[in-house]
N, C-alpha and C positions, 0 to 999 in steps of 0.2 A: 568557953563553955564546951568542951571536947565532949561530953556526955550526953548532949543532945543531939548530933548529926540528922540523920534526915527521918523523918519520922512518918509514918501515916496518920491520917486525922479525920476525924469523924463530925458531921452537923450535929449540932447538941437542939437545934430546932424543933420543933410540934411533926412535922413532918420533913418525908427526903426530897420533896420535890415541889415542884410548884404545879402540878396535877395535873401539867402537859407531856411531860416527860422529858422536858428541856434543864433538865439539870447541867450546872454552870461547875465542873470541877477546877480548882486551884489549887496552884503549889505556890506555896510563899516561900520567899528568897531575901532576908533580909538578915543583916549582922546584928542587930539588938532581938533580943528574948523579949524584951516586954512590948517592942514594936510586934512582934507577931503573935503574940497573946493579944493582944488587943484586937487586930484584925480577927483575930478566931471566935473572940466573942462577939465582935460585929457584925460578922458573917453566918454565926448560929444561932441570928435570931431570923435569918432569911431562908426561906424554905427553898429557894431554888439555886441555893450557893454551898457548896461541901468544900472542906479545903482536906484536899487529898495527900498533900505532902509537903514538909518543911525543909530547910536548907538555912545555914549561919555561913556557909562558904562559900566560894564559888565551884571547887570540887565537887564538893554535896550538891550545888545546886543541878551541874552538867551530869550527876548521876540520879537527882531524883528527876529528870526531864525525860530521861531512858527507861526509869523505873517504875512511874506512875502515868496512869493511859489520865492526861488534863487537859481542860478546853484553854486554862488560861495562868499565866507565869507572874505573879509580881515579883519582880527584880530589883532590889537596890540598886540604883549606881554604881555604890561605893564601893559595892566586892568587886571589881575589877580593877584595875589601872587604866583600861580602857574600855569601859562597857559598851562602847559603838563596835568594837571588832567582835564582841561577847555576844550582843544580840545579832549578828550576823553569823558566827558559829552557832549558836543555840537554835535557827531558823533553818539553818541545813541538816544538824542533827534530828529536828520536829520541827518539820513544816506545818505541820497541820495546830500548831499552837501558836497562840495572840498571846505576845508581850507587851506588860505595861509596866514602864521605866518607873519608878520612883527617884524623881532627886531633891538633893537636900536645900535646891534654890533654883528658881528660875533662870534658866541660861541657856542665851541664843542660839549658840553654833549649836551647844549640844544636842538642843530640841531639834534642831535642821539638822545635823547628822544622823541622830536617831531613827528621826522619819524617813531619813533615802534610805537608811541600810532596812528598812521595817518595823521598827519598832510598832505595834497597834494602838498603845496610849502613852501618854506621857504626861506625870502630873508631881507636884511637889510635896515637900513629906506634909505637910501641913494641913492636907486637902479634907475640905469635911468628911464625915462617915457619911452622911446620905450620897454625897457624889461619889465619894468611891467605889458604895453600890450601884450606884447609876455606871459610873464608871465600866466597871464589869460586866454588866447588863449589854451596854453599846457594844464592849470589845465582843466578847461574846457572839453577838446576833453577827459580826461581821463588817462592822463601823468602825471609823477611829475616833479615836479620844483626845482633845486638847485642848486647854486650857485658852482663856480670851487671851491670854499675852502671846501663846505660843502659836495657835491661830495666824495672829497678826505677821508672826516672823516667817510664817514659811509660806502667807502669802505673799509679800514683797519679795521673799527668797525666790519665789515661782514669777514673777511677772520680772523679774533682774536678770534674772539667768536660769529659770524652769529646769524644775526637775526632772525633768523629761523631754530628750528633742523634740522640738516643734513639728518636726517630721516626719514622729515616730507613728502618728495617726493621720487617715487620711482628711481633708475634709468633707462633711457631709452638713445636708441643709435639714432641719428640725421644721416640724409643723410648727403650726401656730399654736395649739395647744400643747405638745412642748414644750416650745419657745417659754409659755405663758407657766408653766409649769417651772422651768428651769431656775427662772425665772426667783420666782419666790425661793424656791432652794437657795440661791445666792444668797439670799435677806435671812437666810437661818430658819425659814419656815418650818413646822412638822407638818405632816402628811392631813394630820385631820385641820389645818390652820388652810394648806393650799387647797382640799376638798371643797371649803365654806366659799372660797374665794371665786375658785373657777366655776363652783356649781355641780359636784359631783359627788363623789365617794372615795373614802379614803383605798379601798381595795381597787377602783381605776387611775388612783394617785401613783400607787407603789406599779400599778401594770404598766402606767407610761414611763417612768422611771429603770425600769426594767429595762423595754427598749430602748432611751436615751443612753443609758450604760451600752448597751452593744451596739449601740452606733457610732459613741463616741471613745469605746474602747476604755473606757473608767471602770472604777472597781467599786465606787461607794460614793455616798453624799458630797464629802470633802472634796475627795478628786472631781467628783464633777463639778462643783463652786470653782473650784481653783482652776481647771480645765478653761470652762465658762471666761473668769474672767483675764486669763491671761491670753485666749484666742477673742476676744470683742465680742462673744454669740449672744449676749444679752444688753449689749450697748444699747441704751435709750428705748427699752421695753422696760415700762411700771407694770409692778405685778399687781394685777384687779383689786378693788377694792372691797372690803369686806363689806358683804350686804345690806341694808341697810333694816330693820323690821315692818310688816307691811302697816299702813295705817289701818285705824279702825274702823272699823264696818259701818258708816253712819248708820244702812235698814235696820242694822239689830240695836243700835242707841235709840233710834228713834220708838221703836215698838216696843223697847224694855222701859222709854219714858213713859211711853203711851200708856202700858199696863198699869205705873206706879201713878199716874195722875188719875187713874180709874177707881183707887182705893184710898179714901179719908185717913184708914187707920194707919196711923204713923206705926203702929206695932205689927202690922200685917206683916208676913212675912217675903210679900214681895217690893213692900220698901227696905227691910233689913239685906235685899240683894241686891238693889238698885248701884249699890258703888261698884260693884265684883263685876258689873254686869256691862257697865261704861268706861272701866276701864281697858286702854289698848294690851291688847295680845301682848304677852313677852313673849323677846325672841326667840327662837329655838337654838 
């Protein structure tokens, strides 16, 4: 299909954005036509995803990466011979752009190649639409992306032989809330999951997390799980248990009985509330 090269492209969406100004630009890079039509109508019905630029080759893809200012690259595999040297050229050319691999099957070295040379996400062609939005969402904000199998490989890859010298960071000792924090991250928690747990707020979740990163010299969630469990830091700390809801208030059962046995008429209207009234609080 020599007549379509690299094209610009526009959101066909309600609106350009998503009212923050955090607009999500994409260049798709894929050898099937109906594989990136499809993505374009996926992504035109999301208001905070524009796809800025296409590509069917890999020439076109290393000139629409030059050509078009995007936060984020879906790349085929297949246009390369070897797309691990490809995403490592394309990171030096735009640093400032998250790639995410598309392949046509789950596969282990590749997935662990991918991730040392950089790759941001890596996920198979097959992958729902809702996650592939999610997908982009994560790469995006500055997280990686991978899938529970691939997960799995480059954590054993990291506690085998780490992707990173053991030391290449110094060691440093974490508080107990921290610790308590790091914690749950390991178990896959999100922010408003470890807030409920420790007793806080999701905005002093991400502030300790912050400093956990510059102490422990990580870049994002993943490396810090993987960090975590290939140095011991969270050995034999359980992350808090989610709280429990308070019991009921026996004074306010007792006085709301007291009212409803004060009144004969079964139609009164403070027997029509007497259920609403003795039952326990839901949680919050």
């Amino acid at each position: 299909m020599a007549g379509t090269s690299i094209s610009v492209g526009e959101n066909h969406g309600p609106h350009a954005g998503n009212g923050t100004g955090q607009l999500i630009r994409v260049i798709l890079a894929d050898t099937q036509a109906i594989f990136r039509a499809g993505l374009r109508k996926i992504f035109a019905l999301e208001d905070d995803i524009r796809v800025v630029g296409q590509a069917e080759t890999l020439s076109q893809t290393q000139s629409a990466v030059t050509k078009f200012s995007a936060d984020v690259l879906i790349f085929e595999s297949a246009l390369a011979p070897n797309p691990v040297e490809v995403v490592s050229e394309l990171l030096r050319q735009a640093p400032q752009l998250k790639i995410v691999v598309v392949t046509p099957a789950s596969d282990e070295q590749l997935t662990l190649d991918l991730f040392r040379r950089g790759a941001h996400g890596i996920l198979s062609r097959e992958v729902e639409p809702e996650l592939l939005v999610d997908c982009l969402r994560k790469v995006a904000s500055g997280e990686p992306w991978l899938e529970n199998q691939a997960i799995h490989w480059v954590m054993e890859a990291y506690r085998g032989h780490n992707l990173r010298p053991s030391g290449a960071r110094p060691k440093v000792q974490l508080t107990p809330k921290e610790t308590l924090i790091v914690s749950c991250v390991t178990q896959g928690m999100k922010n408003k999951e470890i807030a409920i747990r420790v007793g806080t707020t999701e905005q002093v979740v991400k502030n300790y997390l912050r400093k956990v990163y510059d102490k422990l010299g990580v870049a994002d969630r993943l490396e810090l799980a993987l960090y975590c469990l290939s140095h011991h830091v969270v050995d034999g700390v359980k992350p808090p248990p989610i709280p429990s809801p308070p019991p009921p208030n026996d004074n306010a059962i007792a006085v709301s009985a007291g009212a409803g046995a004060g009144n004969s008429n079964s139609d009164s209207p403070s027997n029509s509330s007497l259920p609403s009234a003795i039952a326990p609080p839901k949680p919050s």
